[in-house]
N, C-alpha and C positions, 0 to 999 in steps of 0.2 A: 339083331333080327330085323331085317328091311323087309316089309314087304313088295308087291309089285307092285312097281312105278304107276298109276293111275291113266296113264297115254297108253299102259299095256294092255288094260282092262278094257280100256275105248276101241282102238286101234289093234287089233291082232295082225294086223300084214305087216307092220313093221319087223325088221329086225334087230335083234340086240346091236351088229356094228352100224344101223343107220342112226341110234340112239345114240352110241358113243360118236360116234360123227358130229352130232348137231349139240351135243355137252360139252364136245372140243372145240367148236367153232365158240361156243357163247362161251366158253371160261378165255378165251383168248380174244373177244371183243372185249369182255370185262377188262382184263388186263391191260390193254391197250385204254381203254377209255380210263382205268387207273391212271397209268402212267403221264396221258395229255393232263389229267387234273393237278397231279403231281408238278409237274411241271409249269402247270400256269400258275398255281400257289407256289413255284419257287421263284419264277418270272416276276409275280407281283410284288412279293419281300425285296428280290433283286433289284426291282424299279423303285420301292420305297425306300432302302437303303441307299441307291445310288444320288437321293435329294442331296444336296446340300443344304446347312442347317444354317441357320440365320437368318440377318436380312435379307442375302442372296436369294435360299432358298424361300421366304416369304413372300419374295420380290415373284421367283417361279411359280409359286401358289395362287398366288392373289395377281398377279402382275397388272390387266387391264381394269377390272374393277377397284383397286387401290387408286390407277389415275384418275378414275373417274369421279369416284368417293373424295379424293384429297382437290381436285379440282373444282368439285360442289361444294367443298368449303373452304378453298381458298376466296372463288369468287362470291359467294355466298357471304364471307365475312367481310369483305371489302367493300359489298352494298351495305349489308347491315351497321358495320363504321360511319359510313358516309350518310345512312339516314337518321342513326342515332344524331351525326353533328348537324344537317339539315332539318329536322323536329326538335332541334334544342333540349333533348334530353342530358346532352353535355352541353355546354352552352360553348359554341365557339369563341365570345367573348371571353369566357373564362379562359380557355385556348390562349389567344390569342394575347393578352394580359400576361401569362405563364411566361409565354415566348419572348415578350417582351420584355421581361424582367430578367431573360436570359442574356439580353444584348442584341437580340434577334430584331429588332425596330426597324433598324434601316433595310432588313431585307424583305418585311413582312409589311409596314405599311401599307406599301402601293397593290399588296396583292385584291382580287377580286373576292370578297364572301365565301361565293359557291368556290370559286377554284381551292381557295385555302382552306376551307371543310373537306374538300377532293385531296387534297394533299396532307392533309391531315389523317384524313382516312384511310388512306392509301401508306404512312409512316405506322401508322398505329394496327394496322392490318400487317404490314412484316412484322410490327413487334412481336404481336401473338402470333408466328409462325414457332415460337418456344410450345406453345402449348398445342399447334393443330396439328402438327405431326407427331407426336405421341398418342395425342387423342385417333388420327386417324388410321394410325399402325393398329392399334388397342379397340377398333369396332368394326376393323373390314371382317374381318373372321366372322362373328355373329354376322353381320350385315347381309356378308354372302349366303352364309347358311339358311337365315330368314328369307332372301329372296328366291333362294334356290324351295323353299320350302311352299312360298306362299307361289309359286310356278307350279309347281306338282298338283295343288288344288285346281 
């Protein structure tokens, strides 16, 4: 049992086919504005499936902020080496002593202090590249996420 539509009550000069007119036009924007959504939720599955998964695909994800991130700690650890051996926290002497007990004498004598803390820093900064690209594969994610977060504020 329906009663009368409420536009009926309002409006008497309508008629019933100008009503099924303007019910056909909007069941048939609805559907169409279905279908676009339908469609961009297949769009965007298709786009997320189409990733490649790996390094590759991480590479595509992250691409510029991972250089950027792995470049602030490359050179970042390269100073940080080099002042550790210039404030004598490692003592370049003890370095230096090492090296020499390796046989390294006659090519390390004549070096200069600072150059051979610089080159020491600069050996011992590749060394830990074992550890900074894991480390920086394993924080860009959160990294990015935080800065994309702390932008929004």
């Amino acid at each position: 049992m329906i009663a009368t539509p409420p536009s009926r009550l309002l409006c008497s000069t309508r008629n019933d086919d100008d009503i099924n007119d303007r019910l056909s036009l909007l069941e048939n924007r609805v559907k169409v504005l279905e279908d676009n959504q339908a469609a961009a939720a297949a769009g965007a599955a298709a786009a997320g499936a189409a990733k490649p998964k790996g390094l590759y695909g991480y590479m595509q994800t992250y691409g510029l902020p991972f250089v950027f991130w792995y470049g602030l700690l490359y050179v970042g650890g390269g100073i940080a080496w080099f002042l550790i051996f210039e404030y004598d926290y490692v003592s370049y002497d003890y370095v230096h002593n090492k090296l020499s007990s390796l046989g390294l004498e006659k090519y390390i004598r004549d070096i200069d202090p600072t150059l051979g803390k610089l080159g020491i820093a600069i050996a011992v900064n590749e060394i830990s590249e074992v550890i900074r690209l894991p480390f920086a594969l394993a924080t860009i994610a959160p990294l990015v996420k935080w800065v994309k977060r702390i932008r929004r504020v």
